[in-house]
N, C-alpha and C positions, 0 to 999 in steps of 0.2 A: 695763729701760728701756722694752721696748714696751709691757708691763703698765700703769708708768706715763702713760704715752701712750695709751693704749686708753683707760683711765680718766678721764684728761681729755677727750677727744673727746667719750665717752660724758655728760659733763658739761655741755658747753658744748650738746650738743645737748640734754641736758634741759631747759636755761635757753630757749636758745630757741626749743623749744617750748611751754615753758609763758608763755613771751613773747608769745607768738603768742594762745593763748588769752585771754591777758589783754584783749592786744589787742581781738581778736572780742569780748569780753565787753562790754568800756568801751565801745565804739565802740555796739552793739548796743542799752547800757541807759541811756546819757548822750544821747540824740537829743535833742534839743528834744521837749517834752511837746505836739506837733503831729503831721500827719497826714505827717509827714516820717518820722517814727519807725519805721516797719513797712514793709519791703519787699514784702511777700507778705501775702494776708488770713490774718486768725486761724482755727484749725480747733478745734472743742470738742465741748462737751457740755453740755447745760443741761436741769433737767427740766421746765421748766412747760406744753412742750406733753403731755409723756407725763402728768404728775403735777400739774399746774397748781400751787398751794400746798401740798401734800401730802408735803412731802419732808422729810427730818431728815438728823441725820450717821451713819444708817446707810446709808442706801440711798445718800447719796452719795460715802458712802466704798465700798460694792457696786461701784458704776458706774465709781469710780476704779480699783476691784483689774481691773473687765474690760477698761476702757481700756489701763490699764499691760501686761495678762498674755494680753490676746486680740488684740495686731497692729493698734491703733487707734493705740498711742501712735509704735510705727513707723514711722506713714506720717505722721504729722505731728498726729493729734488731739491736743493739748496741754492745751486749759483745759478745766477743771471749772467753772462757774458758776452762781452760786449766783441765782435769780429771786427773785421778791417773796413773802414770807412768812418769810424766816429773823430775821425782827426781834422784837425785843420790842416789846408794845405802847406803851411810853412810852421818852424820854429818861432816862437815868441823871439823878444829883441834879448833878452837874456840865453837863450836857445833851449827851452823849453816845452816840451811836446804841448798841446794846447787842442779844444776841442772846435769842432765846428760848429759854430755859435747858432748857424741858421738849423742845425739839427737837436742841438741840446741847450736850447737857452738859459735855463737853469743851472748850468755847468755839469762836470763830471762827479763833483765832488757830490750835488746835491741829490743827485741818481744815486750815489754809492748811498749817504745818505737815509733816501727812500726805502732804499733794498735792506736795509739794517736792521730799519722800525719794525720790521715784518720778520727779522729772527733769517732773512736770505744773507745770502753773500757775492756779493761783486768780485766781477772777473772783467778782464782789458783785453786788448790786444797788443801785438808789437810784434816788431821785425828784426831781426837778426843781419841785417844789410844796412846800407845806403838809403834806400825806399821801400815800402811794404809792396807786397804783391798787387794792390790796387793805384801805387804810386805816389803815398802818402810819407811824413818823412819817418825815416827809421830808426833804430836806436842802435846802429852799430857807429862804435867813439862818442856813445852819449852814455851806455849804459850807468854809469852811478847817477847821472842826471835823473835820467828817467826813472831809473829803481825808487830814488827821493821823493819821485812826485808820485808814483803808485801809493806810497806810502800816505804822502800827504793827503790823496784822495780817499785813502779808505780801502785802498784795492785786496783782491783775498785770493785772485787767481792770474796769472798771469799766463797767455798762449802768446808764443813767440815763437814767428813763421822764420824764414829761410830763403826768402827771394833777393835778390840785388846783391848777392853777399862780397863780391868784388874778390871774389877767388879767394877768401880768408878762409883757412879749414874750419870745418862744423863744432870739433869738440873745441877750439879756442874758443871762439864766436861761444860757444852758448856756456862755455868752462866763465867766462866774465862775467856775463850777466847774471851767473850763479851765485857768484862773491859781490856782485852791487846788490843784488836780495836778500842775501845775509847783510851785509854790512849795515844796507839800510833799513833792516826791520829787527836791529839789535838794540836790544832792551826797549822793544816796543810791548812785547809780553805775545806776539802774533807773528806768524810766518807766511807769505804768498805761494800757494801753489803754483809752483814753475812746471806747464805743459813745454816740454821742447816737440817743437811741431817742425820738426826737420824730417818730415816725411818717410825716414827707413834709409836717405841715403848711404850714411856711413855708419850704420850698425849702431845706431843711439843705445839700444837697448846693452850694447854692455859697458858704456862709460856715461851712460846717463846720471846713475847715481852719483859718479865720481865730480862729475860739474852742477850738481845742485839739483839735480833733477827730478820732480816727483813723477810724474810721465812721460813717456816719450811716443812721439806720433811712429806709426810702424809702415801704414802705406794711409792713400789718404779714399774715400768712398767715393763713389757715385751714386745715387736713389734707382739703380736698376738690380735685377738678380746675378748679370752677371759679376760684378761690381762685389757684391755678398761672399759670393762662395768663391772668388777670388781672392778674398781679404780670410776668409777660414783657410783658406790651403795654406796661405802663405805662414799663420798662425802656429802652424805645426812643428815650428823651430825652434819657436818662440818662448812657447808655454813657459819653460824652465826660468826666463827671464824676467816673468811678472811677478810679484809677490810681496807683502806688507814688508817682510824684511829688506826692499828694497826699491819699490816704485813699479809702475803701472804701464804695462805695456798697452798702447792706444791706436786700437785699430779705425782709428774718426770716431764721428761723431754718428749717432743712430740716426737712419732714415728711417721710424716709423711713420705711422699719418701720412705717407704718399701715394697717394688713390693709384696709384702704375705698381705700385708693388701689392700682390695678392695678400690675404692673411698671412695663408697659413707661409709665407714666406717671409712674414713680419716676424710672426711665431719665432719662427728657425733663427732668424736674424737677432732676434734678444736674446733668447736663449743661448747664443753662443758668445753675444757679448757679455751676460751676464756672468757666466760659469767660466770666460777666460779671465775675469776680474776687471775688465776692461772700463776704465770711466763712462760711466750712463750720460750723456749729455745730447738731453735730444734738441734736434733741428728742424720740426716739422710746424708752423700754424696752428695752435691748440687752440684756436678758437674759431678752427674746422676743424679738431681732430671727432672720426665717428663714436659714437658710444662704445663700439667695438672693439676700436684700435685703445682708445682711455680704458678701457677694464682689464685689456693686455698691461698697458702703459702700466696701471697702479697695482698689478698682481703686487702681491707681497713676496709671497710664497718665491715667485722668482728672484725679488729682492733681495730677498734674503740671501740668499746662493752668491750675488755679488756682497754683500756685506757680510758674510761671512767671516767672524773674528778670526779662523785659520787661516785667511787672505791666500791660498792657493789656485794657482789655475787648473782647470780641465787639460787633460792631454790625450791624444791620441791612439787606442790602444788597437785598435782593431782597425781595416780598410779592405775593402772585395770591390773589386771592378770587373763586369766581366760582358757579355754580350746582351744580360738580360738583365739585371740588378747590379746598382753601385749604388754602398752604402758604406757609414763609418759607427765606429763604438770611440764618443769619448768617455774619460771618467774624472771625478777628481774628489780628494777629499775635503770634509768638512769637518765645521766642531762637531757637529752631531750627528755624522754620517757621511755616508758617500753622495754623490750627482754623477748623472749618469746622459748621455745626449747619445739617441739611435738614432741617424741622421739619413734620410732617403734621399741622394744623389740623382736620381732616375727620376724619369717622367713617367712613370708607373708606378701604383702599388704596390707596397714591399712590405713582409714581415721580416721584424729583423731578434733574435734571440742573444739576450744578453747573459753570460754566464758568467758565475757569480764568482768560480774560481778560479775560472782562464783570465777574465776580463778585468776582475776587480780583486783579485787577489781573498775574496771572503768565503764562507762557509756560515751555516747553519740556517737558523729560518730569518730570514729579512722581508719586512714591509717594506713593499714598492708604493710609494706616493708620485699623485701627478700633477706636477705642479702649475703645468698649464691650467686644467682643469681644476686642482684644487682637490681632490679626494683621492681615500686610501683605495688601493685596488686589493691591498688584504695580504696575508703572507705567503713566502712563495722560500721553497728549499732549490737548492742546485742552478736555477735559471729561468728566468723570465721572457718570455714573447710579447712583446708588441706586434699586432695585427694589423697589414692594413693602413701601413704610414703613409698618406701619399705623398707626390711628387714633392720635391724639396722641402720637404716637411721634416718632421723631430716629433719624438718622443722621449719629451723633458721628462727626466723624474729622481726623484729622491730615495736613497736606498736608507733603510732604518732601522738598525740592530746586526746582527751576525757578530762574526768572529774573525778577527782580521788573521791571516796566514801567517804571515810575514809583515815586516818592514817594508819592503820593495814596491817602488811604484812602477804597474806594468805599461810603461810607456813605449811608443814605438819609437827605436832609435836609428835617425835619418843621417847620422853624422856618415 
């Protein structure tokens, strides 16, 4: 009789438990095809800064075995995405996007596929014109075509560039292709993450949401420094417009892994992707990346900061320019706290002091954690120094306990 008894218990808890997944699942992939869909930015992998057009379904099925088998997909790298060049040069005879056969002989479908069996997720490309930026065809007056065949393939992220667009305005163009991704991923039980990669020309970030959009490109990068701290300045507008309750402002894609850029510049450059909430989606050769740059890549600590369940960005609170030191104070909140970025603007060493009631609106005793580094630096009342930051450098860190002031976020206002 207990036997019996054991074995139903053991029953009803498998039911609901796989009850529960089901849940998680439906709930997860049934969002409205908006920028409501995604709690947390997207984390991946894409080659066209490493390989620009250059890529096929070996090297990206490479990138996916290091992903899955080297501690990328653990901490959250998920998509594989495919950029511009995986297309045949023409329309099938029905007029349907189609792959180039001498790069992916096994089709696209069988890539999405591979990337599946491993718990990743496929991502495509597409153009918002006539032809893609590399002159491949596009899917402006195809999009429900195209949306159908995403679908068919398995797709889970969709980047939709902005070239050739034949003078048609941005929010039309990308408002269509928002309604063929709803339409055709309706009662599929899954939704395509729509990157609208219309580079910042016409202010995506405040109609992005309204045409489907879970990110919106903001300017696009270059793999040098000054490329970086040109894409944070312009950021300082922005902050207000990134957020889970509504989509992901996307300042590109990370150039870690490129020997031209110094660490601690790599350092600065995550950190402030990370803390504006900005999609992780690196584009460097991880099978050259150093040990050094991979223990940056897989910090947690910083991860966390972007996945953050309050999906808030860092903003701006503090900026000093002056003949001998430039540097900034951002901050931003978390569930469990504050994040904090002392950013050294100068090509000299700087201490920069962050106060805990001008700058972050808190009071009493708070732990400073370093998240670069990974250890508590112990607790600290009224204001904390960093020493010693150098040239374009940051000092990442996580603020831990106090007592909030107020409501108010001390942002600076540039309006």
């Amino acid at each position: 009789m207990v036997e019996i008894f054991t074995l139903v218990a053991k029953f009803f808890v498998a039911m609901i438990t796989w009850a529960l997944i089901f849940i998680i699942a439906f709930t997860r992939f049934t969002t409205c095809q908006n920028g409501l869909g995604y709690k947390t930015p997207p984390m991946g992998w894409n080659p066209y800064n490493a390989f620009n057009n250059a890529f096929n379904e070996t090297l990206i099925k490479q990138h996916a075995d290091i992903i899955a088998n080297q501690g990328y997909l653990d901490v959250g790298f998920r998509y594989i995405n495919l950029d511009d060049g995986w297309q045949a040069s023409e329309r099938t005879n029905d007029n349907k996007l189609t792959f180039d056969s001498s790069k992916f002989p096994n089709g696209i479908k069988d890539l999405a596929d591979y990337l599946h069996k491993y718990g990743l997720l496929f991502g495509i490309y597409a153009d918002a014109g006539n032809q893609t930026c590399g002159g491949h065809p596009g899917s402006l007056d195809y999009e429900d075509t195209d949306a159908q065949t995403f679908v068919d393939w398995g797709v889970d992220y969709l980047k939709y560039d902005n070239c050739n667009e034949l003078r048609r305005p941005e929010q039309q163009r990308y408002q269509i292709m928002g309604n063929a991704l709803k339409n055709a991923t309706a009662g599929n039980n899954k939704t395509i993450f729509y990157n609208i990669c219309e580079w910042g020309t016409s202010n995506p970030w405040i109609w992005g949401p309204d045409a489907g959009g879970n990110s919106w490109r903001t300017p696009d990068i270059i793999a040098f420094w000054p490329s970086i701290i040109s894409i944070i300045d312009s950021q300082v507008r922005l902050t207000e417009y990134g957020e889970s309750s509504r989509g992901w402002n996307d300042p590109d894609m990370l150039v870690l892994g490129f020997d031209r850029i110094p660490y601690e510049e790599q350092v600065t450059h995550y950190a402030f992707w990370a803390a504006l909430k900005a999609p992780l989606i690196l584009g460097c050769d991880l099978g050259k990346v150093t040990n050094e740059t991979k223990a940056l890549i897989l910090n947690k600590d910083i991860i966390s900061v972007n996945q953050d369940s309050l999906g808030l960005s860092i903003c701006q609170v503090y900026y000093r320019t002056d003949n001998k030191s430039s540097f900034d104070i951002w901050n931003g909140q978390l569930n469990d706290g504050y994040v904090a970025i002392l950013f050294n603007r100068g090509i000299e060493p700087v201490s920069i002091t962050l106060d805990f009631k001008e700058h972050c609106h808190l009071n009493g005793s708070i732990e400073v954690y370093n998240l670069v580094k990974q250890q508590s630096y112990g607790d600290y009342t009224n204001n904390y120094t960093a020493v010693n930051i150098p040239k374009h450098g940051v000092e990442f860190i996580k603020l831990i306990g106090g007592n909030d002031i107020d409501n108010d976020r001390p942002c600076l206002n540039y309006l």
